[in-house]
Each structure stands twice: as structure tokens, then as C-alpha cells.
N, C-alpha and C positions, 0 to 999 in steps of 0.2 A: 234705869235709863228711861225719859220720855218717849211716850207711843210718840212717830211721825204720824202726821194726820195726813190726810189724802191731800194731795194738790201741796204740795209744799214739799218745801228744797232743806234738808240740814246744811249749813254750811261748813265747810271745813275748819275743824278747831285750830285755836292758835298753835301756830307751830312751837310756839314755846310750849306750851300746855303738854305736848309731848314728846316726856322727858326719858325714857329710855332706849332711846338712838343718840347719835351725836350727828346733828343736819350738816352740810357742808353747805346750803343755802335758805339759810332760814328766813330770809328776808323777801325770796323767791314766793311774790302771792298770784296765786291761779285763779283766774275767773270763774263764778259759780255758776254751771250750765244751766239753763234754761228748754221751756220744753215749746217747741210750732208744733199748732194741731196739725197731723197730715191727711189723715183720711177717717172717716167712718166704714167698716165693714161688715156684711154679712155673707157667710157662706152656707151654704146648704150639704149637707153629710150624704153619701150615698149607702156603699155599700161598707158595713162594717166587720172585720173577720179576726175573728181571734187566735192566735196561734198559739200559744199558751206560753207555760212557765220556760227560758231558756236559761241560756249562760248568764244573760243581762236581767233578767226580771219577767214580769209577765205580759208578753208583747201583744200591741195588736194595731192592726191597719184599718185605717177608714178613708174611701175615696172620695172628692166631693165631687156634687153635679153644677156648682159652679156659685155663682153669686153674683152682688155688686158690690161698687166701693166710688165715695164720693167724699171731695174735699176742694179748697178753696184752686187749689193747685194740680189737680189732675183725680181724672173721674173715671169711669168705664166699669166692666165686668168681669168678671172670675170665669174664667174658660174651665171648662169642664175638666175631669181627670186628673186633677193634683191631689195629692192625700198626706193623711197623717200615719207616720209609723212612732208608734206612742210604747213605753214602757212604763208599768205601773210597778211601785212598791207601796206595799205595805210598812208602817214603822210607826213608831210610841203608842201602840196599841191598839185605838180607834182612828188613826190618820193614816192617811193616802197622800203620796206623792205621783202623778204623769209625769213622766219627762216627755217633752212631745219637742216630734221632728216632722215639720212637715214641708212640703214645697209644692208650688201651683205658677200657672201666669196670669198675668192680669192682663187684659187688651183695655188700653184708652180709650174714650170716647173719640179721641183720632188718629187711632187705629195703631199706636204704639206699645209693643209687646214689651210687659216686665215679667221678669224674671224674680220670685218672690221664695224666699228661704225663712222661718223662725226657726224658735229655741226657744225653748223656756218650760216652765211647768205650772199643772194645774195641781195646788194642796189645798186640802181643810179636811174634814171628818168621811172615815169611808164610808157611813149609810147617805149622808148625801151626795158623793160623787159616783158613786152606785146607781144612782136616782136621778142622775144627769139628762140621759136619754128620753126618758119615758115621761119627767113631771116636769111639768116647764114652769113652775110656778117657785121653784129652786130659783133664788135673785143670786144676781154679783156679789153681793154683802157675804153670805153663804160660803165663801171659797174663795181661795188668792189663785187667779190665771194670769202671768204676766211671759211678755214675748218679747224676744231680740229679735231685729225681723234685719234681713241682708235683701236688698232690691239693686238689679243689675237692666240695662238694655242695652242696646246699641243705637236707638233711637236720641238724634241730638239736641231736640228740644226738651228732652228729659234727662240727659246725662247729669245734670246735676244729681240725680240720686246714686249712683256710681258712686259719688262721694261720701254721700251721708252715710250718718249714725241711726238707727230708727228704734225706739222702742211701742208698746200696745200694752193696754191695759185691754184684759179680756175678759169672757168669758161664751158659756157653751148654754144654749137653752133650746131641750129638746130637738132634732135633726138639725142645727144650727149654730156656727160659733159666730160670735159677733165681737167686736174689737176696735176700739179708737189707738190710732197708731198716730203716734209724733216723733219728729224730730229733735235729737237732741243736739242743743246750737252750742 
């Protein structure tokens, strides 16, 4: 199977192409989404606390002290006090899986409160997500961090995001996650 390269879309194979279902509308073609940048972000990590091995894997919480986040469509800061509750596995040997769950608000630059939830996980080799925190010199290339992010307000110049789909390519450098989040159209 061809590597997909960064920045590019596979498109869905012909529906004839596959041939162990029987379609009942195979003539049914779906548009191929596309991605609007939404924002740039950084947040800053605070306090980090480990709680160890549970039922789910080996958990652990980081709060942040807040951040920014800027894009063509709506700008402002990371309020303090949102964090991450992360569980780690280990698996195929020398890799590492996070499953990270985090939540935080962001206020506008006019003065519009969201409501910001991801998903997603950080994988590649465990000596360098180990090495996450402390070397910042660990790039994006180094490890796959990708996020599902859900954005809610009650704010009506912004309700459009109520609706939306959002995904983030990410990652973490040193007390720091950073992440370009777009929309998927």
C-alpha cells in the first residue's frame, strides 16, 4: 500500500473496485472533504502528576497555565486550568501509545467563551516520548500527535463552530503543546 504524504487527501476507491459487499447504491459518489486552516495554537503545561498503572493503562494528568490561539476566523487565549488526563500504553516493543483526553476554554479576543474538548493520541518510539518534556529539540517528524477537537459556545457570532467537524495536527515540545487545527468541509 502507498505511504499517504502529508497535506493530501486519498480519495475513495471506486465503488466497483469493491467487490466483496453487494452496494445497493453504487452509483451514489460522495464528495471528497477538504481541510480550512482554523487556528494556530500554543499552550503552556503546568502541573504534571502521575497516578500510575490502573484498570485503563498508566494514567496521568497535566493542568495547563493557559496559552494563545490565532487564526483567520477567531483569535484570543487559553484560560488557565484546563488539562489533560492521558493514558499511556506501551505495545510492539519499543512504542508508545497516549491516548489523551483533554479539555480547557478559550476566551476571544472579543470576549467569547469556547468550550474546547480533543481525542486523539500521541505514538512513535518510547525513548523519545519519554524525552517529550525535558528535550525540546525532539521535532514533529519524531512522532504522530493527531487530535479530534469538539468546540461548543453559546456565543452567536461564533455558533458556527457548534456545528463544525475539527481536526489538529500536533505535537508537544517541552512544557508546551502546539497544534494547527482545521476544519473539516
Amino acid at each position: 500500500m502507498p505511504k499517504i504524504q502529508p497535506g493530501t487527501v486519498e480519495p475513495a476507491h471506486p465503488i466497483g473496485t469493491l467487490t466483496h459487499s453487494k452496494w445497493a447504491r453504487p452509483d451514489y459518489q460522495l464528495p471528497v472533504p477538504a481541510l480550512q486552516f482554523l487556528f494556530h495554537l500554543e499552550c503552556e503545561m503546568d502541573t504534571f502528576r502521575h497516578i500510575g498503572l490502573g484498570p485503563f493503562g498508566d494514567r496521568s494528568t497535566v493542568i495547563f497555565k493557559g496559552g494563545r490561539f490565532e487564526g483567520p476566523l477567531l483569535r484570543g487565549e487559553i484560560l488557565p486550568g484546563g488539562g489533560d488526563w492521558e493514558i499511556v500504553r506501551d505495545h510492539d516493543g519499543d512504542q508508545q501509545t497516549a491516548h489523551l483526553n483533554t479539555r480547557y476554554n478559550l476566551l476571544t479576543h472579543d470576549g467569547a467563551t469556547i468550550y474546547l474538548q480533543t481525542t486523539g493520541t500521541r505514538t512513535g518510539k518510547k525513548e523519545v516520548l519519554e524525552k517529550l518534556g525535558e528535550d525540546e529539540s525532539i521535532g514533529p517528524d519524531q512522532f504522530r500527535m493527531r487530535l479530534q477537537l469538539t468546540m461548543e459556545t453559546g456565543d452567536e457570532q461564533y455558533s458556527w463552530i457548534n456545528q463544525g467537524v475539527f481536526v489538529a495536527s500536533s505535537g508537544r515540545s517541552g512544557g508546551r503543546v502546539i497544534y494547527d487545527a482545521y476544519q473539516l468541509l
